[in-house]
C-alpha positions as CSV (number, residue, x, y, z in Angstrom):
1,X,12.2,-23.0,8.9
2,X,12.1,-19.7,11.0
3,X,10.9,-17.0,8.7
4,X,14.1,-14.4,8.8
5,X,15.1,-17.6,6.6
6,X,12.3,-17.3,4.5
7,X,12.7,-13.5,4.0
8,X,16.4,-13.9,3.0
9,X,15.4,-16.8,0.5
10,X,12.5,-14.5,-1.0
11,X,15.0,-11.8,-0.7
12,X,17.6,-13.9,-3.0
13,X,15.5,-15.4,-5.3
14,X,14.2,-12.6,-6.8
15,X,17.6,-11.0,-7.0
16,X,17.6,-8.1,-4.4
17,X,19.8,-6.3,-2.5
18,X,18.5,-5.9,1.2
19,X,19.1,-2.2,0.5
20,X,16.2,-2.7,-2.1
21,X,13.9,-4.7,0.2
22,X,14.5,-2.3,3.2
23,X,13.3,0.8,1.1
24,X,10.1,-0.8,0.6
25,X,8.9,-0.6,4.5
26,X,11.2,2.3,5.0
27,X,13.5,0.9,7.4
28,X,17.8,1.3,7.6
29,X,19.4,-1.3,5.5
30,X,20.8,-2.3,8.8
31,X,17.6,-2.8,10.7
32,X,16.5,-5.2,7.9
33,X,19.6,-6.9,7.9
34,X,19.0,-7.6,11.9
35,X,15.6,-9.3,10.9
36,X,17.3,-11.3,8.2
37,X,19.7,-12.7,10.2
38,X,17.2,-13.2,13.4
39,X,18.9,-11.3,15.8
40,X,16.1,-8.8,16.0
41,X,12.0,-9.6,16.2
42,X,10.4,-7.8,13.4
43,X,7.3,-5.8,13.9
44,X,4.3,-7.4,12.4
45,X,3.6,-3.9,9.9
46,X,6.6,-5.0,8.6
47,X,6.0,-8.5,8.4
48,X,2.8,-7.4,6.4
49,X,4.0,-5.4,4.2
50,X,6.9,-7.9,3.4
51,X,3.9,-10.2,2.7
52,X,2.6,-7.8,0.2
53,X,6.3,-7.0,-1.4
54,X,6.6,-10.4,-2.2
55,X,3.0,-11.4,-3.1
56,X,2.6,-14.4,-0.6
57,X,0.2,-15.1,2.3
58,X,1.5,-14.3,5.7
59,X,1.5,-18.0,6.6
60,X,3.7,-19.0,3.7
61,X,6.1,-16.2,5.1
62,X,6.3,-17.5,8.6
63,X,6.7,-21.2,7.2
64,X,3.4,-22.3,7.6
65,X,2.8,-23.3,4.6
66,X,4.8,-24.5,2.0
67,X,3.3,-22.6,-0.9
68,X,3.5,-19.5,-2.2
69,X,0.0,-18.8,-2.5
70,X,-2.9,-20.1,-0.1
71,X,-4.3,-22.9,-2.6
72,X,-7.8,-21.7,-1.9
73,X,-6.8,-18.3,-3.8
């Protein structure tokens, strides 16, 4: 699983509109869109901070890992 996947799925399953997630690292609904859907490589700030948004490790949001949260947490 490529991890614009895994944004999208964190994205929808806790209910948000990618207006909503977009705010959070202050970038256009439209640039966030582009990283959802892959066609753009997202800056790794912005990978951080989705990390932190959603509360998961930065492995589990590239699809490292298959958990949420590193198991050693």
């Amino acid at each position: 699983m490529y991890f614009y996947q895994r944004i999208r799925d964190l994205r929808e399953d806790n209910d948000l509109s990618q207006q909503k997630v977009a705010d959070y690292p202050e970038v256009t609904r439209q640039q966030y869109q582009l990283y959802e859907c892959g066609k753009r490589e997202m800056p790794m700030h912005l990978f951080i901070k989705l990390a932190d948004f959603y509360k998961v490790s930065l492995d589990y949001l590239a699809g490292r890992r298959l958990h949420r949260k590193d198991s050693h947490s």
